[in-house]
C-alpha positions in Angstrom: 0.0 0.0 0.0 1.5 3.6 -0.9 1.1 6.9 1.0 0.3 9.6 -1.2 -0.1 13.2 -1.2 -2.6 15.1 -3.1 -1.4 18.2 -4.0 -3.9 19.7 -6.6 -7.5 18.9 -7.6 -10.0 19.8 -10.2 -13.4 21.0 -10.1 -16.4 21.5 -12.1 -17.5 23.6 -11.5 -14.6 25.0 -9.1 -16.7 27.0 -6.8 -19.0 23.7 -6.4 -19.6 21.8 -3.2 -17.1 18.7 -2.4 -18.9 16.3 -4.5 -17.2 18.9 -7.5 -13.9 17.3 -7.4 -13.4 15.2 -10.5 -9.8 14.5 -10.3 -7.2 14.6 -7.6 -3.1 14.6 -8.5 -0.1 15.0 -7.4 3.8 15.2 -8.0 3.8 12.3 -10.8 -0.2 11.0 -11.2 -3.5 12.2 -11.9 -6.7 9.9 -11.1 -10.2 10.3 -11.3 -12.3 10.6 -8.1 -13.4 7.5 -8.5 -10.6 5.6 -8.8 -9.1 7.6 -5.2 -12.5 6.3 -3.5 -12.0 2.8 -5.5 -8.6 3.0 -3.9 -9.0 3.8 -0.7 -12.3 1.4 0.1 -10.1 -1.5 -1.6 -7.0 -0.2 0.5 -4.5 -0.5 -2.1 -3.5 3.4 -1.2 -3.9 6.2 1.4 -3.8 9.5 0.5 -3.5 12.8 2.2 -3.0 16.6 2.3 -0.6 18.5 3.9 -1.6 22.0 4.8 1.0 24.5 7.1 2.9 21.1 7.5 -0.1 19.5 8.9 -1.6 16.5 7.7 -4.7 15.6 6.7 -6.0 12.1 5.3 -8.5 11.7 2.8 -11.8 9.7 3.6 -15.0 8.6 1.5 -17.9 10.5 2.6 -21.6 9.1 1.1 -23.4 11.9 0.1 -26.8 12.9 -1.3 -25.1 12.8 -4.6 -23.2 9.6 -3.9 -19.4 9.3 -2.7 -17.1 11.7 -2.3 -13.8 12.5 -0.6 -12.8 15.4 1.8 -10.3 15.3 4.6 -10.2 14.4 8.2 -7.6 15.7 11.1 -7.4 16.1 14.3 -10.6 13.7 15.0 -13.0 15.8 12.6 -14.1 16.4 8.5 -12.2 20.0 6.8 -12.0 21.6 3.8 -8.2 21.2 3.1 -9.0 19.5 -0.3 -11.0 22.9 -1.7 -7.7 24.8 -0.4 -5.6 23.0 -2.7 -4.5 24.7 -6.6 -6.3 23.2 -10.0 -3.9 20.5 -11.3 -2.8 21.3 -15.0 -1.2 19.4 -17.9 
């Protein structure tokens, strides 16, 4: 199983809700966010944020729209996805 950090994300719209993320990415990979959730249910992979050098994992959240991700520190749900930049190339 790898660690990895997410350290951009996409959005469509990118002012929507969590459940706007379509694609999460990092230093050498870009995935859907259904393969992260496929990923982390099957746990072949963690992933997390790291935000003013704190970390942040990355859960599955069900929501009204179906799953999502979002991060989870210090024993409760944040935002530190939405703070990340859009990913390019």
């Amino acid at each position: 199983m790898a660690d990895v950090q997410v350290t951009c994300i996409n959005k469509q719209p990118r002012d929507n809700t969590h459940e706007g993320i379509t694609h999460l990415g990092g230093s050498s990979w870009h995935w859907t966010r259904k393969q992260v959730i496929d990923s982390i249910e099957a746990k072949t992979n963690t992933f997390y944020t790291k935000v003013a050098g704190n970390r942040a994992n990355v859960g599955v959240v069900n929501g009204q729209n179906g799953k999502y991700v979002r991060t989870y520190a210090d024993g409760k749900w944040n935002d530190n996805l939405l703070a990340l930049p859009e990913c390019t190339g």
